[in-house]
C-alpha positions in Angstrom: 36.3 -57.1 -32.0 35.8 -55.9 -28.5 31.9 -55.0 -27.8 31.8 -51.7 -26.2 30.0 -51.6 -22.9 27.2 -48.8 -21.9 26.6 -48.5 -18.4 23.1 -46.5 -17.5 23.9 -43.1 -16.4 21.9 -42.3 -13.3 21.9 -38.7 -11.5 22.2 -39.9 -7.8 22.9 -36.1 -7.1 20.2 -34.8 -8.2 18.3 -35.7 -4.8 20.2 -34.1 -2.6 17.1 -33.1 0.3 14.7 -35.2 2.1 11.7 -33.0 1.1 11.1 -30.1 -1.8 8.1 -28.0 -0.6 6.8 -26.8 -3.8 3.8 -23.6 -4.1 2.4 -21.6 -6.1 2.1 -17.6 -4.6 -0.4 -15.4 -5.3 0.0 -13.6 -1.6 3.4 -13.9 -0.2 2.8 -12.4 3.7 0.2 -15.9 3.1 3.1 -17.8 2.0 5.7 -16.5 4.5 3.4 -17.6 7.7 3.4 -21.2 5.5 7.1 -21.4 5.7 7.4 -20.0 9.3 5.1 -23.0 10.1 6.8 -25.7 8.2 10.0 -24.6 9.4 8.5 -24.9 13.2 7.5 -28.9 12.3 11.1 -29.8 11.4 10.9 -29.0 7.8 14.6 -26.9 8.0 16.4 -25.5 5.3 18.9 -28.3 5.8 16.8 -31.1 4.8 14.2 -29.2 2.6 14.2 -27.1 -0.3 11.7 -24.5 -1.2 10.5 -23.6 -4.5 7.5 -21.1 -5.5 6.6 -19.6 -8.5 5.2 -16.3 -8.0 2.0 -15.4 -9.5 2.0 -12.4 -7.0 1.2 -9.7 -9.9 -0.2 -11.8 -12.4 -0.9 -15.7 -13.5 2.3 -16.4 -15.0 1.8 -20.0 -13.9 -1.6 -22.4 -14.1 -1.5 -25.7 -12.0 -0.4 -27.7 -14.6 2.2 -25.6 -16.3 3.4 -24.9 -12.3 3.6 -28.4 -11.0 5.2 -29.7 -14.1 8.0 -27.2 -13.2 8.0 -27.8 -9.3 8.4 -32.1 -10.6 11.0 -31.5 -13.2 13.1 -29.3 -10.9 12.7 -30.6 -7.5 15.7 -31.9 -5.9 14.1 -33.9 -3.0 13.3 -37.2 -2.2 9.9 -36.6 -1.7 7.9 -33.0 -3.3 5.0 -31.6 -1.5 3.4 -29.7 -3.2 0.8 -27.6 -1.2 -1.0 -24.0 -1.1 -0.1 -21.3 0.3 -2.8 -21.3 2.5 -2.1 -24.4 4.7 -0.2 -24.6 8.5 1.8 -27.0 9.9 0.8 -26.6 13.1 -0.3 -30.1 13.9 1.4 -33.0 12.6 5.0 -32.2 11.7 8.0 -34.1 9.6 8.8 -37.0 12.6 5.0 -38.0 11.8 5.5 -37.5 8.3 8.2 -39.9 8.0 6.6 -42.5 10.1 3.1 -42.2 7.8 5.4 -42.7 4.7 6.9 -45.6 6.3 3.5 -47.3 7.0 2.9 -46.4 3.6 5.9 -48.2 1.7 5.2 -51.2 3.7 1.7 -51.4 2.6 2.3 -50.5 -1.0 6.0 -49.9 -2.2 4.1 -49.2 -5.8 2.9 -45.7 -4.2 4.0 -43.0 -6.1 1.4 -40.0 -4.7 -0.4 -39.2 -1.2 -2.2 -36.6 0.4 -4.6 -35.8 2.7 -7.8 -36.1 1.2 -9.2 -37.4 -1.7 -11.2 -40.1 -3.1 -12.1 -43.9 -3.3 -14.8 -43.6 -5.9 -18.2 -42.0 -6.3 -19.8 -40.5 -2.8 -16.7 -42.2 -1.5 -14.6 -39.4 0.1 -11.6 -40.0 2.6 -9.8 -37.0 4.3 -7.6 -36.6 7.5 -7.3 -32.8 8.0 -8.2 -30.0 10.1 -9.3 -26.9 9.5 -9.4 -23.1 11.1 -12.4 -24.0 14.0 -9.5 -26.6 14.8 -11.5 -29.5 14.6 -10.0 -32.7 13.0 -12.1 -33.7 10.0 -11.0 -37.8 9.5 -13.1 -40.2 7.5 -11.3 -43.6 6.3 -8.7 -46.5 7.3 -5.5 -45.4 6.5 -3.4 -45.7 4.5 -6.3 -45.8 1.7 -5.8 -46.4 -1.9 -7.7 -44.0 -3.8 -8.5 -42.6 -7.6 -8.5 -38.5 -6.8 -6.5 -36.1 -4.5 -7.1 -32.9 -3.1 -4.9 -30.0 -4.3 -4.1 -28.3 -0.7 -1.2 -31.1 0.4 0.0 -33.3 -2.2 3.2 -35.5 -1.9 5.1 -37.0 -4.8 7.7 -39.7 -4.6 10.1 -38.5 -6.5 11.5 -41.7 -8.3 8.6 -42.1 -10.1 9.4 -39.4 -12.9 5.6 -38.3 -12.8 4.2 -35.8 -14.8 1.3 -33.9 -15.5 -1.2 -33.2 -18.6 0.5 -30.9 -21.4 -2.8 -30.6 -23.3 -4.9 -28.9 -20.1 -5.0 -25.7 -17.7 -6.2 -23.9 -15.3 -5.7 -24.4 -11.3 -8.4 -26.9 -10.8 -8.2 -31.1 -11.1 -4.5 -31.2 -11.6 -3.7 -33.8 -8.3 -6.4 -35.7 -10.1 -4.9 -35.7 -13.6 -1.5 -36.8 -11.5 -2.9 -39.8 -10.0 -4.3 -40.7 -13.4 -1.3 -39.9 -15.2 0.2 -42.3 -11.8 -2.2 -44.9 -12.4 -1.0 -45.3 -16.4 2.3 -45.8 -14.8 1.6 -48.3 -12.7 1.9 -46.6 -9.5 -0.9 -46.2 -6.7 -2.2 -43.4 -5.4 -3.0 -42.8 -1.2 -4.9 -40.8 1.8 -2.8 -40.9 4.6 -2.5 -39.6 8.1 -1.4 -36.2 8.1 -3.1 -33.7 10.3 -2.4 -29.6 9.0 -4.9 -26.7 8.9 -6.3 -25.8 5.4 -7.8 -22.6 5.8 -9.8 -22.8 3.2 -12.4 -25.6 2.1 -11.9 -24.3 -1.4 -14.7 -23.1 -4.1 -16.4 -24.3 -7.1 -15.8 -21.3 -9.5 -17.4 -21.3 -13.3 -13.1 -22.8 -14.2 -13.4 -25.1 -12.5 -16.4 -26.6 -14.6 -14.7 -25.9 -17.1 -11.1 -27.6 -16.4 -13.8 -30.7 -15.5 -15.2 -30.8 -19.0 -11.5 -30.4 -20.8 -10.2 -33.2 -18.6 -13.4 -35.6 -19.2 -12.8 -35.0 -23.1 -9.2 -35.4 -23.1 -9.5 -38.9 -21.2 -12.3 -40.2 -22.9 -10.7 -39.9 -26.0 -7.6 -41.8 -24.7 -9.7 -44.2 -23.3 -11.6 -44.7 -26.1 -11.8 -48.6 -27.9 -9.6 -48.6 -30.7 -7.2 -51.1 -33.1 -3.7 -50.9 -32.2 -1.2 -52.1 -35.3 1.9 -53.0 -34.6 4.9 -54.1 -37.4 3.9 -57.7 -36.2 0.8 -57.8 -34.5 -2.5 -56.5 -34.3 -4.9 -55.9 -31.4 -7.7 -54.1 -29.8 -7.7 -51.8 -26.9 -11.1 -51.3 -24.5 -12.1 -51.1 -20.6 -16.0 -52.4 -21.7 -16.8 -56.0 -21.8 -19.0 -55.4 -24.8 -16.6 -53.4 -26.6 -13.9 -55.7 -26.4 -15.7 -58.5 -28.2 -15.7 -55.9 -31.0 -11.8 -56.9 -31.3 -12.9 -60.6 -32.4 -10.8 -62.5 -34.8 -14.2 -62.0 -37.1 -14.8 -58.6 -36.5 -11.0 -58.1 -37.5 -11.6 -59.8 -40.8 -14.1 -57.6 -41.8 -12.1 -54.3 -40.8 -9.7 -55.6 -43.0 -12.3 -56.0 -45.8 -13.4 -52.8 -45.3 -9.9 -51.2 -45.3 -8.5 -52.4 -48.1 -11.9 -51.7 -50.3 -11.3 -47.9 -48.9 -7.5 -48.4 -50.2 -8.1 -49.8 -53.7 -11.3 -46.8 -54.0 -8.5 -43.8 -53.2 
């Protein structure tokens, strides 16, 4: 009998631009001097696609629900996803392409990038300017970091990435995608890419919020704990300590205790 062959079915045409410039609108004449600038750096309706979702009139879409959208549907190589509120009026796409160049060749495991983010606590890299014009750049890029900033993020497509279905809100969700990143094996970077943010953004009562919802949801999946499997069994933890817990010895006594628990219900 003749085995039937399967080949993997792969949408090549789904990537059909170079870049997809994702946003989220909450004041389009904001959003339309984005695009003028964007278009003026080389980022053309022939090589780009841009998507928005328009929270113009009301919140229809948080960050999370948003960008999960803009990363399912983009058709680009590469997605940016930015705010409304940034210009390209400094760097443009030629220095772009060269910056994810340098970048593959350092780390062809990247998967995100940006502008600014973090290496780790009081640790903060950034390369970006803002409306007095003066360059803000701190770090040797490209640097590998833990945390973006929301104003310019850029996703390699190919990764499949996706963010948190279990938070909301418009705060913390480039750093829930470089976790999310980091679980999948890919790396997260800082590069450099000059723009204007005009804003250096605010700490309003959300955002402590979205900051508390995020630390619960990921010290729960952090958390030490036995994993079964049909044929093995092992323990799970990121602390020294904890992981001695998993012992052979401490395992026989788990089992002890489980199976009392068993025979008493």
């Amino acid at each position: 009998m003749e085995i039937p062959q399967y080949a993997l079915s792969i949408d090549h045409e789904k990537q059909i631009f170079e870049f997809s410039i994702c946003t989220l609108v909450t004041r389009k004449e904001e959003y339309t001097e984005m695009l003028a600038s964007f278009n003026k750096a080389g980022f053309t309706p022939e090589i780009c696609e841009f998507l928005y979702l328009d929270n113009s009139i009301e919140n229809k879409f948080d960050g999370f629900k948003g960008l999960n959208l803009f990363l399912k549907q983009a058709r680009g190589k590469y997605i940016i996803i930015c705010h409304q509120d940034i210009l390209m009026d400094k760097d443009n796409i030629d220095d772009l392409r060269k910056q994810l160049i340098t970048l593959e060749k350092t780390d062809s495991n990247w998967a995100i990038c940006g502008n600014a983010g973090a290496m780790g606590p009081n640790h903060i890299v950034y390369h970006i300017s803002y409306p007095t014009g003066e360059l803000m750049s701190k770090g040797k890029f490209p640097v590998k970091v833990s945390s973006l900033d929301e104003n310019f993020i850029l996703v390699k497509n190919s990764a499949s990435l996706s963010l948190a279905k279990n938070l909301t809100g418009f705060h913390l969700y480039a750093t829930d995608l470089c976790l999310n990143a980091e679980l999948n094996g890919f790396n997260s970077y800082v590069i450099r890419f000059n723009l204007t943010h005009k804003s250096r953004g605010n700490l309003s009562p959300d955002f402590f919020e979205i900051r508390k919802e995020l630390i619960k949801k990921y010290n729960h999946f952090f958390r030490g704990r036995w994993i079964q499997t049909t044929f093995t069994v092992f323990y799970l933890s990121g602390s020294i300590f904890s992981r001695f817990y998993g012992n052979p010895i401490t395992l026989f006594f788990v089992r002890i205790k489980n199976s009392i628990y068993k025979k008493l219900g």
